[in-house]
C-alpha positions in Angstrom: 0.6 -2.4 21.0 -1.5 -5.3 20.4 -2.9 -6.5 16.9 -5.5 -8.7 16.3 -5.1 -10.8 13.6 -5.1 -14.1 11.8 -2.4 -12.6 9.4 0.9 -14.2 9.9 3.4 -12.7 12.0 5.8 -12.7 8.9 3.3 -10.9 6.4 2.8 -7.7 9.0 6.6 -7.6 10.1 8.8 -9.0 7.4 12.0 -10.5 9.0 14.4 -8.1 7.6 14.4 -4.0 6.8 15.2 -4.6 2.8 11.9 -5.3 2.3 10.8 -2.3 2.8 13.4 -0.7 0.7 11.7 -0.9 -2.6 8.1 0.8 -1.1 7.8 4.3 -2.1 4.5 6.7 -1.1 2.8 8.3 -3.4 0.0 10.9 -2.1 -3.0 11.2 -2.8 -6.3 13.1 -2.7 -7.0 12.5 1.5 -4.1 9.9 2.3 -1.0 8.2 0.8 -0.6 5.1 -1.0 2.1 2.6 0.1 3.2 1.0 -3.1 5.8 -1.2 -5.0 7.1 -0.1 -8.8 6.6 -3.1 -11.3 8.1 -3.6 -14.2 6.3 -2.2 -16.9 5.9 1.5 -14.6 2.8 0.4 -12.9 3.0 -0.1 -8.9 1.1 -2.8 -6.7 -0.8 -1.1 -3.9 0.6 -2.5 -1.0 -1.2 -0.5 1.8 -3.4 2.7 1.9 -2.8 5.4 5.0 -5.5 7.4 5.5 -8.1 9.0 8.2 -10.5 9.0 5.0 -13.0 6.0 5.8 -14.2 6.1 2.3 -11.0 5.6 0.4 -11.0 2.3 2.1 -13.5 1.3 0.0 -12.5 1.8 -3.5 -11.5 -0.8 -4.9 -8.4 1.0 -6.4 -7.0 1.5 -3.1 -7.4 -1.9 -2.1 -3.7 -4.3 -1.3 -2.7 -5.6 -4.1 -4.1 -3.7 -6.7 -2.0 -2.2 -9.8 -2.2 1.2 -10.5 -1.1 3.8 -13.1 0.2 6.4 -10.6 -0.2 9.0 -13.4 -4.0 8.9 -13.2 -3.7 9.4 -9.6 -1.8 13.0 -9.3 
C-alpha cells in the first residue's frame, strides 16, 4: 500500500493497539462512523467509512466533530 500524505506517520498509525481500544462504530444511514465516547455521552467523530461520496461532505460526519449518536439511529 502506499499513502500519500503530509499527515504524520504517528497520527495514521498510532504506535501502539490501545489506542484503538476505546473507538467503537456506530452505523449509519449509507456507512459507519468511527468514533470515541466523551464524557458527557456525546462521541468525537474520528473517521467516516463509507462508498457514499456525499456523506463526506456533511459537516456532521466530518473528524473531529461531536455528535449525539441518538439523533443518528
Amino acid at each position: 500500500m502506499i499513502l500519500y500524505t503530509m499527515t504524520p506517520y504517528d497520527e495514521i498509525f498510532p504506535p501502539t493497539d490501545q489506542d484503538f481500544t476505546h473507538h467503537q462504530t456506530i452505523p449509519i444511514n449509507g456507512g459507519q462512523l468511527v468514533v470515541e465516547p466523551l464524557q458527557d455521552g456525546r462521541f468525537k467523530v474520528v473517521r467516516l467509512v463509507s462508498g457514499d461520496v456525499g456523506l463526506y461532505l456533511q459537516d456532521q460526519f466530518s473528524p473531529g466533530a461531536i455528535i449525539d449518536a441518538n439523533h443518528l439511529i
